[in-house]
N, CA, C and O atoms as a CHARMM CRD file, in Angstrom:
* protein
*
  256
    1    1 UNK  N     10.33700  -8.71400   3.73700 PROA 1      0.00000
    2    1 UNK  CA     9.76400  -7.61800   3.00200 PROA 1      0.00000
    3    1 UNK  C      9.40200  -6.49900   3.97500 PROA 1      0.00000
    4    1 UNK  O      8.54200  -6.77500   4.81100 PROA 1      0.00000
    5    2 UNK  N      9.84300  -5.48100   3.98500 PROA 2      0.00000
    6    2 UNK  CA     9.21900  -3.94400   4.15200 PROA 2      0.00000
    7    2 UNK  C      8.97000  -2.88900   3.34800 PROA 2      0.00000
    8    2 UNK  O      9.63700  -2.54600   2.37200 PROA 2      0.00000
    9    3 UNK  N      7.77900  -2.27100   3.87400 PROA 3      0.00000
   10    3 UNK  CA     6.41500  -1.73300   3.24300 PROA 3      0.00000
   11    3 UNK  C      6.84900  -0.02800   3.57100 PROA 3      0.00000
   12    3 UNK  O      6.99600   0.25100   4.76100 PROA 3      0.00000
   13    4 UNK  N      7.08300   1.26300   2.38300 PROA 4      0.00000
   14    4 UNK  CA     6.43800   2.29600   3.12400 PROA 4      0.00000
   15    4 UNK  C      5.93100   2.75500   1.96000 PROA 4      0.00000
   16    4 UNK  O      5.93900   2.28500   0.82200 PROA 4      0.00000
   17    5 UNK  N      5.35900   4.04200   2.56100 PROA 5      0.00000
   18    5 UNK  CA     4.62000   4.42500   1.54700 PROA 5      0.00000
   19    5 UNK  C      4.81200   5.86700   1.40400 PROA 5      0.00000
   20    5 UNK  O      4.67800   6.40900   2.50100 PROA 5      0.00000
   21    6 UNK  N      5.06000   6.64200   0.52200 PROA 6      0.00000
   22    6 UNK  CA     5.07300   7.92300   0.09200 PROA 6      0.00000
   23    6 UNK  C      3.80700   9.19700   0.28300 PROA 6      0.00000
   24    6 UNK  O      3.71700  10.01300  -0.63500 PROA 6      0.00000
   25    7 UNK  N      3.13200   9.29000   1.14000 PROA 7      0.00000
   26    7 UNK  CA     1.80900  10.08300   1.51600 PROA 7      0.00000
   27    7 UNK  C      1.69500  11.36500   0.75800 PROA 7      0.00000
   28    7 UNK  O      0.59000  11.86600   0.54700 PROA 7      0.00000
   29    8 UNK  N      2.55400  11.78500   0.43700 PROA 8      0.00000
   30    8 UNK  CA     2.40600  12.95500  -0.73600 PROA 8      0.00000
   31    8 UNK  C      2.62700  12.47100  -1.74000 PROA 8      0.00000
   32    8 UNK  O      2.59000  13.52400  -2.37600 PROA 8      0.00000
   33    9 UNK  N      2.86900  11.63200  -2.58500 PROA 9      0.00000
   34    9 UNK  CA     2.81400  11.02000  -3.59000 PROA 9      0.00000
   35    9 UNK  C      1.62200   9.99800  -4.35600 PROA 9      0.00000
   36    9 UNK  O      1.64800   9.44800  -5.45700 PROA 9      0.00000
   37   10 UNK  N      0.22600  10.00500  -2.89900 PROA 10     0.00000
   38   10 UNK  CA    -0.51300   9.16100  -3.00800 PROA 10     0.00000
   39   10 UNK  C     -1.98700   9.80900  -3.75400 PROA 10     0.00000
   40   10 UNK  O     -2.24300  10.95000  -3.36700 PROA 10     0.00000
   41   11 UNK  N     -2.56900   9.46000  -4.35100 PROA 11     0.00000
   42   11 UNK  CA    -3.55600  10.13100  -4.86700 PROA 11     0.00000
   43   11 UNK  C     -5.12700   9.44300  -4.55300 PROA 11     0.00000
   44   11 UNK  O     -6.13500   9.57200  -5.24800 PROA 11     0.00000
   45   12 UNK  N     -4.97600   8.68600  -3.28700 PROA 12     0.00000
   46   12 UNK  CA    -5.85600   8.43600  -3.03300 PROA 12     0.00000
   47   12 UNK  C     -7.22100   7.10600  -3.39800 PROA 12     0.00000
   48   12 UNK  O     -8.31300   6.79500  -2.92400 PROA 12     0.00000
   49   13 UNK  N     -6.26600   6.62200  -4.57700 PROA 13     0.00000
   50   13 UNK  CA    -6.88200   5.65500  -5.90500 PROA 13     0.00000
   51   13 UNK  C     -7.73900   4.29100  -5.20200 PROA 13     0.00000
   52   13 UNK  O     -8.65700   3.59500  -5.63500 PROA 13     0.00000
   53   14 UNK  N     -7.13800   4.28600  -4.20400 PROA 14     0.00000
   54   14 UNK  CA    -7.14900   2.93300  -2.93800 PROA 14     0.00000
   55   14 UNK  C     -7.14600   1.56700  -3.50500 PROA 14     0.00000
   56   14 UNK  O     -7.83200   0.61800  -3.12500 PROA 14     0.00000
   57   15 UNK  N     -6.20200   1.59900  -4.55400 PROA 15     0.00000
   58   15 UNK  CA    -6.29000  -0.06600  -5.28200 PROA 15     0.00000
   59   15 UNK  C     -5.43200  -0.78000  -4.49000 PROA 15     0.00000
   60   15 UNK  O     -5.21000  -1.93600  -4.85000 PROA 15     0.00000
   61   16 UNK  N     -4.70600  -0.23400  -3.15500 PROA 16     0.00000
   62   16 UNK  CA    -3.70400  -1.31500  -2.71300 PROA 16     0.00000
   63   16 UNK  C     -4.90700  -1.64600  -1.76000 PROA 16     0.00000
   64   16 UNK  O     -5.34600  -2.79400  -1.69600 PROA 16     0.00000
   65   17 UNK  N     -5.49800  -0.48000  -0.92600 PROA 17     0.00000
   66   17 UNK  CA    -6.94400  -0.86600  -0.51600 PROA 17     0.00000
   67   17 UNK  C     -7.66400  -2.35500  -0.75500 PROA 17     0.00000
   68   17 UNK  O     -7.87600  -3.25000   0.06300 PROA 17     0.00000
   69   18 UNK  N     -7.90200  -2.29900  -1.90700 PROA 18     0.00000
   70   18 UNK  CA    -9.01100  -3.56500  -2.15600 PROA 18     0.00000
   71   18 UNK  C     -7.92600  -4.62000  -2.64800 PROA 18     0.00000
   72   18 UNK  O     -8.33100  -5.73800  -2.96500 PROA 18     0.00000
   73   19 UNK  N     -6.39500  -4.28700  -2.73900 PROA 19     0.00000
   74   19 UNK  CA    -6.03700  -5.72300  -3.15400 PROA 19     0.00000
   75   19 UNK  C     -5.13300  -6.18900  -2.17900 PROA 19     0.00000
   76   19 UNK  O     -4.52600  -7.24400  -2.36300 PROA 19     0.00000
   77   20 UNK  N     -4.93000  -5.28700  -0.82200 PROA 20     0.00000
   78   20 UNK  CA    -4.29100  -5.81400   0.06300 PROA 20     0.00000
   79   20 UNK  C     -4.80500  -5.22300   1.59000 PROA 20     0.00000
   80   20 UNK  O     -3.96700  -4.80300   2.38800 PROA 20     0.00000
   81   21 UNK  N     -6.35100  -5.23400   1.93100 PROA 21     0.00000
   82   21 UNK  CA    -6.54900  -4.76500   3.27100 PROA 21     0.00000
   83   21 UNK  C     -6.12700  -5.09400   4.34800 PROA 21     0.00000
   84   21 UNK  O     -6.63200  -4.51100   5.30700 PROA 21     0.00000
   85   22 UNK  N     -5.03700  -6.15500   4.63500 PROA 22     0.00000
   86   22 UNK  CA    -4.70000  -5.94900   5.68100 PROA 22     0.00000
   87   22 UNK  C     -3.44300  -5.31600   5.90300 PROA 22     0.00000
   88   22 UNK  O     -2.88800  -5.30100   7.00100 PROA 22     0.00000
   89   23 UNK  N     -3.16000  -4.98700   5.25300 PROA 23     0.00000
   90   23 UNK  CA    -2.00400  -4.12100   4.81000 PROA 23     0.00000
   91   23 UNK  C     -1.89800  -2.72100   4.55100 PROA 23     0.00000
   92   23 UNK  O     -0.88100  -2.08400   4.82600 PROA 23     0.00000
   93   24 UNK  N     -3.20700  -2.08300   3.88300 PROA 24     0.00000
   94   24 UNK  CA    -3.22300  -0.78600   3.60500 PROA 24     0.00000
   95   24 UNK  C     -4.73000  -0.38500   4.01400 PROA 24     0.00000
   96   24 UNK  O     -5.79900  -0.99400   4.00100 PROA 24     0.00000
   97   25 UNK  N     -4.35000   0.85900   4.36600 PROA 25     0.00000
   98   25 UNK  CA    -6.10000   1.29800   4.70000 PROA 25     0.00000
   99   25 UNK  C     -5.64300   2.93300   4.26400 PROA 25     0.00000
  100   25 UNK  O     -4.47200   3.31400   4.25100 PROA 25     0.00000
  101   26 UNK  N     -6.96300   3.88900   3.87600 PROA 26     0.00000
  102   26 UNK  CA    -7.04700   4.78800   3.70900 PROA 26     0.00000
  103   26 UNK  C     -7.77600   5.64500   4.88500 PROA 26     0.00000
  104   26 UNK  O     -8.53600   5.18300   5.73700 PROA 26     0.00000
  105   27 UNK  N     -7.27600   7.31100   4.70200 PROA 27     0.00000
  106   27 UNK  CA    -7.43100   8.10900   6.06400 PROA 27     0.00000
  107   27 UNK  C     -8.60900   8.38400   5.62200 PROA 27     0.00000
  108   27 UNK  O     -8.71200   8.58100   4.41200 PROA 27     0.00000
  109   28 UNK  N     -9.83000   8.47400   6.48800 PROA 28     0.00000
  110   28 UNK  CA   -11.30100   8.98500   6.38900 PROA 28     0.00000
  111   28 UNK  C    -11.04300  10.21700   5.46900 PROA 28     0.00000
  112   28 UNK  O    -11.37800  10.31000   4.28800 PROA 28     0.00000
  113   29 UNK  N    -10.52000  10.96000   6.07000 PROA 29     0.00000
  114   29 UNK  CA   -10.86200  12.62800   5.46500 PROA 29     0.00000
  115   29 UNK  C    -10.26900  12.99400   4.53200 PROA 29     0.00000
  116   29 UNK  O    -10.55900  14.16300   4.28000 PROA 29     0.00000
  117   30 UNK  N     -9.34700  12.45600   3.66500 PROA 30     0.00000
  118   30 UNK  CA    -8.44600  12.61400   2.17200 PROA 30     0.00000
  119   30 UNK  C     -8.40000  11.41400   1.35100 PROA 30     0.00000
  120   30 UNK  O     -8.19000  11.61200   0.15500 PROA 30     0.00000
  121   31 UNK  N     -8.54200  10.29900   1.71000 PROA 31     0.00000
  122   31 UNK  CA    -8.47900   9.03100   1.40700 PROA 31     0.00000
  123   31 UNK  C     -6.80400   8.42500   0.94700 PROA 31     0.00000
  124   31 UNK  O     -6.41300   7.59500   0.12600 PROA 31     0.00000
  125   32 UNK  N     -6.10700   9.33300   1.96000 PROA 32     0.00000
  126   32 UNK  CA    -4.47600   8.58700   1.45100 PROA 32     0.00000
  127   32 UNK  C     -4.17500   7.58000   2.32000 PROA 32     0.00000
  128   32 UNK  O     -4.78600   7.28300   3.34700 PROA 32     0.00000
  129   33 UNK  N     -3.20100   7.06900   1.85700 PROA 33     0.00000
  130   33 UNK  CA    -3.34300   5.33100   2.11400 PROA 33     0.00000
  131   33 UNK  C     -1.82400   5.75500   3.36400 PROA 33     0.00000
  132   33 UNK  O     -0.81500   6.45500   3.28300 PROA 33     0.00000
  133   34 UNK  N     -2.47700   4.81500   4.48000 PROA 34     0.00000
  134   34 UNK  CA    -1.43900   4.52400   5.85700 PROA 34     0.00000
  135   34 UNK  C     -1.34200   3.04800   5.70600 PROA 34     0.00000
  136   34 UNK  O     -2.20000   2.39200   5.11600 PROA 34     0.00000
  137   35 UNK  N     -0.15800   2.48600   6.31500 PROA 35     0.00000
  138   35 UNK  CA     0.31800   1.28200   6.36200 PROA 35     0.00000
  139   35 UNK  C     -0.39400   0.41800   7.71200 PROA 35     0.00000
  140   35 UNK  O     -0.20900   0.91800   8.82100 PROA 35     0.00000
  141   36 UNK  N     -1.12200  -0.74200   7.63200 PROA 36     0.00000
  142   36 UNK  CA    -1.55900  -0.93600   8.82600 PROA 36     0.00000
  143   36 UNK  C     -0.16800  -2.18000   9.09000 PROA 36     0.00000
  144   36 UNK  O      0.37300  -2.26800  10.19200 PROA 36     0.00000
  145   37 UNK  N      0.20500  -2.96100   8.03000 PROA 37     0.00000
  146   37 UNK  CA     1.23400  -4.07600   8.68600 PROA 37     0.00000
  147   37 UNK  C      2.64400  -3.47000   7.79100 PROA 37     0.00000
  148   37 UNK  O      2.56500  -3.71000   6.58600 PROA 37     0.00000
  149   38 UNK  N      3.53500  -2.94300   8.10100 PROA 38     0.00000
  150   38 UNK  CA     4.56100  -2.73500   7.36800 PROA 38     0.00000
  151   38 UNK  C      5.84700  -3.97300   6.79900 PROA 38     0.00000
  152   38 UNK  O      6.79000  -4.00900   6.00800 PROA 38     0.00000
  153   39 UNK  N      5.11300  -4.92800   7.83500 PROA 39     0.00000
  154   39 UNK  CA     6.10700  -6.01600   7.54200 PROA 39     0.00000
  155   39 UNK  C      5.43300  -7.33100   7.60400 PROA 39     0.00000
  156   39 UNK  O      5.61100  -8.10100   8.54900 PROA 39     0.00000
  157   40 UNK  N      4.70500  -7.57700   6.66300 PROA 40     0.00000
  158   40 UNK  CA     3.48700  -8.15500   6.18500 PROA 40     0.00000
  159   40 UNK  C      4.12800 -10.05900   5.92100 PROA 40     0.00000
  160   40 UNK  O      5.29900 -10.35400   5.68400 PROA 40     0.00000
  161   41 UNK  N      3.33600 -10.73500   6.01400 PROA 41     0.00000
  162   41 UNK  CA     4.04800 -12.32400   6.21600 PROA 41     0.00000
  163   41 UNK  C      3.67300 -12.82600   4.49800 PROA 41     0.00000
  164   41 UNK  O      2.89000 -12.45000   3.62600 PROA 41     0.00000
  165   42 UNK  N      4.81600 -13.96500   4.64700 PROA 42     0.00000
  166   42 UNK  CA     5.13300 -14.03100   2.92900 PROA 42     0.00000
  167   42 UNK  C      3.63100 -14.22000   2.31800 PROA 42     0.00000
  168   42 UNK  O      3.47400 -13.98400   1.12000 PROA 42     0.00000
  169   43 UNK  N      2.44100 -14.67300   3.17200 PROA 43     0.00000
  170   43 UNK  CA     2.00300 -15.00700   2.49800 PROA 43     0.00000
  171   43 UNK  C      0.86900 -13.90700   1.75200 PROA 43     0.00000
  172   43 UNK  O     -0.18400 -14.41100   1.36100 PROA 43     0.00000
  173   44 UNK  N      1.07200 -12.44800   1.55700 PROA 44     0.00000
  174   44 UNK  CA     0.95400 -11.63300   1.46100 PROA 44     0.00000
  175   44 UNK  C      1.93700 -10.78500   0.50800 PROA 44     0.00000
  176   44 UNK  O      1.59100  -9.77400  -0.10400 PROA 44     0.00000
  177   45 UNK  N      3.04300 -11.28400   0.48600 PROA 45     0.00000
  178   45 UNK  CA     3.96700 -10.52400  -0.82800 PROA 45     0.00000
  179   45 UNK  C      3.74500 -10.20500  -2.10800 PROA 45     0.00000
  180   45 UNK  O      3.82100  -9.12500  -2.69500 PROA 45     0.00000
  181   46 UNK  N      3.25000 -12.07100  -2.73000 PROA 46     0.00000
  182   46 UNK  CA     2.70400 -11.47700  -3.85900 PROA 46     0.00000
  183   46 UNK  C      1.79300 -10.34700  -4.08600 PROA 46     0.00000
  184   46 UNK  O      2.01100  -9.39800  -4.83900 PROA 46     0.00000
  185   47 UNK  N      0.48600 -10.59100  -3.17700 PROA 47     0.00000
  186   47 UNK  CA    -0.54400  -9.25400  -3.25400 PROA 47     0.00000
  187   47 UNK  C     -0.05200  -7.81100  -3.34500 PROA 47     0.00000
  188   47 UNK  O     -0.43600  -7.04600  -4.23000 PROA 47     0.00000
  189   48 UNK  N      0.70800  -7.51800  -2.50800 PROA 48     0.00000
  190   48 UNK  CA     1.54500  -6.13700  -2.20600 PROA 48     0.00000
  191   48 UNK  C      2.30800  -6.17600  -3.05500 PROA 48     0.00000
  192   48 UNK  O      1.84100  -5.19100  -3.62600 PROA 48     0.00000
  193   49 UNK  N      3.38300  -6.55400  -3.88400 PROA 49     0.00000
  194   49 UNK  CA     4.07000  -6.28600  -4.78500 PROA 49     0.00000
  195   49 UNK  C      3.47800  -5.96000  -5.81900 PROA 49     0.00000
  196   49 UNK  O      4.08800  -5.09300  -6.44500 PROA 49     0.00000
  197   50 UNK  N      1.93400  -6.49800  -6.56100 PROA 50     0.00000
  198   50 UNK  CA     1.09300  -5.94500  -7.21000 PROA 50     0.00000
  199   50 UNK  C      0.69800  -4.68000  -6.82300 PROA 50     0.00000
  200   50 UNK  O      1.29600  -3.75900  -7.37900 PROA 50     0.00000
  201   51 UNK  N     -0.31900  -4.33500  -5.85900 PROA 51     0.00000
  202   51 UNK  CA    -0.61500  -3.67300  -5.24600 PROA 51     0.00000
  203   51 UNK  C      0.90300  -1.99200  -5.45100 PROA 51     0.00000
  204   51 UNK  O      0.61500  -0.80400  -5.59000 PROA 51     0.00000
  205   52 UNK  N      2.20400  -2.54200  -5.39100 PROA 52     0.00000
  206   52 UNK  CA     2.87100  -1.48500  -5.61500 PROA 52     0.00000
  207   52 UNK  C      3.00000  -1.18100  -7.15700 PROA 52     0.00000
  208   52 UNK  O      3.31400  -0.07300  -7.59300 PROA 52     0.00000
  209   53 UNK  N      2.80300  -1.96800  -7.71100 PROA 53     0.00000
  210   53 UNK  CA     3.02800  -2.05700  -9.12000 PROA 53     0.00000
  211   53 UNK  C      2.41600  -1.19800  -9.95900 PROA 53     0.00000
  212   53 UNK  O      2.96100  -0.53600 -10.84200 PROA 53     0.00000
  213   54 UNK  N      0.52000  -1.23100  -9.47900 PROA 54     0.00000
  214   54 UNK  CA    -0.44000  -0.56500  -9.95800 PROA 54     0.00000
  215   54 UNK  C     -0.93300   0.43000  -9.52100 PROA 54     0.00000
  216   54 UNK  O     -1.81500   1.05000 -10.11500 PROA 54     0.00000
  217   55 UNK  N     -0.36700   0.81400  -8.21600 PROA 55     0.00000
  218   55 UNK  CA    -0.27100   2.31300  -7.69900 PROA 55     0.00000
  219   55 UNK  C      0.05500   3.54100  -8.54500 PROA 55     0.00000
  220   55 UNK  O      1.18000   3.86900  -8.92200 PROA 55     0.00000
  221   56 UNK  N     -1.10100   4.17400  -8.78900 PROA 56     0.00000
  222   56 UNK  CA    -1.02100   5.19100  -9.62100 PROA 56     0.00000
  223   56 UNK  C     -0.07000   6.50300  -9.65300 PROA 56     0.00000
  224   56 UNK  O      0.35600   7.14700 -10.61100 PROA 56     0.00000
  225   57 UNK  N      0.11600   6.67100  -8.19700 PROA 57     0.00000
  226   57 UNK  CA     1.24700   7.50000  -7.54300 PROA 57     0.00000
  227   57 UNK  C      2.17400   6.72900  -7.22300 PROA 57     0.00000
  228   57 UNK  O      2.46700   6.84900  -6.03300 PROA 57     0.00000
  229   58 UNK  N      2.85600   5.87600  -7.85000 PROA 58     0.00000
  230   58 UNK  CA     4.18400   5.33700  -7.23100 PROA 58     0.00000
  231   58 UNK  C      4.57500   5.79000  -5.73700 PROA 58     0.00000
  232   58 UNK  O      5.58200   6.44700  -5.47300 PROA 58     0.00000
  233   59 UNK  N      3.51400   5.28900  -4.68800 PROA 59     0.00000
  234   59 UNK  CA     3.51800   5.88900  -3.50100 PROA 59     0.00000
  235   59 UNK  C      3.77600   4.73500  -2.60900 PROA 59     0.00000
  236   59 UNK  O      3.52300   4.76200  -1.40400 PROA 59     0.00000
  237   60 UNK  N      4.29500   3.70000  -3.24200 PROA 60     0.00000
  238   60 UNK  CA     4.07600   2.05600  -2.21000 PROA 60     0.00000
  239   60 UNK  C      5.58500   1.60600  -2.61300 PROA 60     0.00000
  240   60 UNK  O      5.73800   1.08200  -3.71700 PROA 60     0.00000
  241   61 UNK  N      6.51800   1.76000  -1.90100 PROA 61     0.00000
  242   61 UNK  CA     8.02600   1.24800  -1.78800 PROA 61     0.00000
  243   61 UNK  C      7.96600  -0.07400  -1.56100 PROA 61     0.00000
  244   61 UNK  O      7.17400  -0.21500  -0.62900 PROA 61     0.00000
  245   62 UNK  N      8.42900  -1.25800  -1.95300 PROA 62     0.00000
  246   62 UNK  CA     8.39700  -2.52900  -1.34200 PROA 62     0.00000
  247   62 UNK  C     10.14800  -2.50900  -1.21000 PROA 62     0.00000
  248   62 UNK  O     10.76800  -2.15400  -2.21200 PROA 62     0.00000
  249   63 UNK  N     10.80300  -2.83700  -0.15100 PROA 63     0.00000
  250   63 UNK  CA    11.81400  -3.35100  -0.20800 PROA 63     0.00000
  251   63 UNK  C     12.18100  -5.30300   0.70100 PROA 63     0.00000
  252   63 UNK  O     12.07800  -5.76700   1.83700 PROA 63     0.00000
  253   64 UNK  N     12.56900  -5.76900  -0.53600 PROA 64     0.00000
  254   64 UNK  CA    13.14100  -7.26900  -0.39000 PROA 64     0.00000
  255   64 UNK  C     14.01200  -8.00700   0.73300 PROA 64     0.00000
  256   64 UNK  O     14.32200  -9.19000   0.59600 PROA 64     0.00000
C-alpha cells in the first residue's frame, strides 16, 4: 500500500488524524493533513482505507 495525499484538496477535517495518527498529522498553522508514514505496514490498511473513504476532501489516494 501507498499513501498520498492531495493538500489542496484537503479541508482540514483531521478525521484521518484521529483514525490513523501514525500515519497522518496535520500542519500547525492551516490544519492540512501531511503524510508521516506513506507506506504504512498491513497492519494499518484497514484504518487508512477508512480514513480515505471518509475524507471529506477526497484528499487521501490509497494505492494497492
Amino acid at each position: 500500500m501507498k499513501i498520498t495525499v492531495d493538500q489542496n484538496r484537503c479541508c482540514g477535517a483531521g478525521t484521518c488524524v484521529l483514525l490513523a495518527p501514525d500515519v497522518f498529522d496535520q500542519r500547525e498553522e492551516d490544519g492540512i493533513v501531511f503524510l508521516l508514514d506513506e507506506a504504512p505496514g498491513n497492519e494499518l490498511h484497514d484504518v487508512v482505507r477508512e480514513a480515505a473513504s471518509v475524507c471529506p476532501g477526497a484528499a487521501i489516494m490509497v494505492n494497492e
